[in-house]
C-alpha positions in Angstrom: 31.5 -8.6 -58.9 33.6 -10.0 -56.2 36.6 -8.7 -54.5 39.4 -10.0 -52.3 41.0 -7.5 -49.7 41.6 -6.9 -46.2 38.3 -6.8 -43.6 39.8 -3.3 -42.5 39.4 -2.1 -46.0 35.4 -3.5 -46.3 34.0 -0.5 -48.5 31.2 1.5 -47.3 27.5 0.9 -49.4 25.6 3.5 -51.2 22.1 4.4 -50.8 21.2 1.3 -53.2 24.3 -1.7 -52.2 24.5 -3.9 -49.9 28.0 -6.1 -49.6 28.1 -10.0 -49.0 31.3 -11.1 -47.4 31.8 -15.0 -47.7 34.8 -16.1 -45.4 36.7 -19.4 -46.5 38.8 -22.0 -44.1 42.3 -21.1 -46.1 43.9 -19.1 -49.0 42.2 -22.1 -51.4 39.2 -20.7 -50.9 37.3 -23.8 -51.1 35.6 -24.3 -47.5 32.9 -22.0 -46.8 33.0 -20.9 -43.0 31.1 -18.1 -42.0 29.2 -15.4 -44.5 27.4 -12.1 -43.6 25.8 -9.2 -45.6 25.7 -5.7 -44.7 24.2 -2.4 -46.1 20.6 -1.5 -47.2 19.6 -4.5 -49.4 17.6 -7.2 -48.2 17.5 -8.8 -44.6 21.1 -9.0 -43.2 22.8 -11.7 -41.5 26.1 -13.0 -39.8 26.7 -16.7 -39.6 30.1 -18.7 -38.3 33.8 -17.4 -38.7 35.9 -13.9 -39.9 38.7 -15.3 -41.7 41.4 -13.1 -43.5 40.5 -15.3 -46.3 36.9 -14.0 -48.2 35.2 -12.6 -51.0 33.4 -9.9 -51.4 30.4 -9.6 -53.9 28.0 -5.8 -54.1 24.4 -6.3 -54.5 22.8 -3.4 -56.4 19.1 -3.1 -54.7 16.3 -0.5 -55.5 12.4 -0.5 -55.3 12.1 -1.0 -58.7 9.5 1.9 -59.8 9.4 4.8 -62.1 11.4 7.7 -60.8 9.7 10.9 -62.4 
């Protein structure tokens, strides 16, 4: 899934999500300039700009395993 809103209005993961936030140079969204993840899935990482321009995609995580 991937959304397009504000940064102010970033939603706030669950237990299991983790967010990827992909920041592009203009509104064509075409040039990739900066990216970083956030949440509790996987390693996270920030890399070059914050535009008002980005996408957002959720990353549904979990161990995996039986739950009894």
């Amino acid at each position: 899934m991937a959304l397009s809103m504000t940064a102010s209005a970033l939603p706030y993961p669950g237990p299991d999500e983790g967010y990827v936030q992909t920041c592009y140079s203009d509104a064509t969204r075409t040039t990739i300039v900066g990216e970083r993840s956030y949440g509790n899935c996987g390693e996270r990482f920030d890399w070059g700009d914050r535009t008002r321009y980005f996408s957002l995609s959720k990353i549904v995580c979990g161990d995996g395993g039986p739950h009894p």
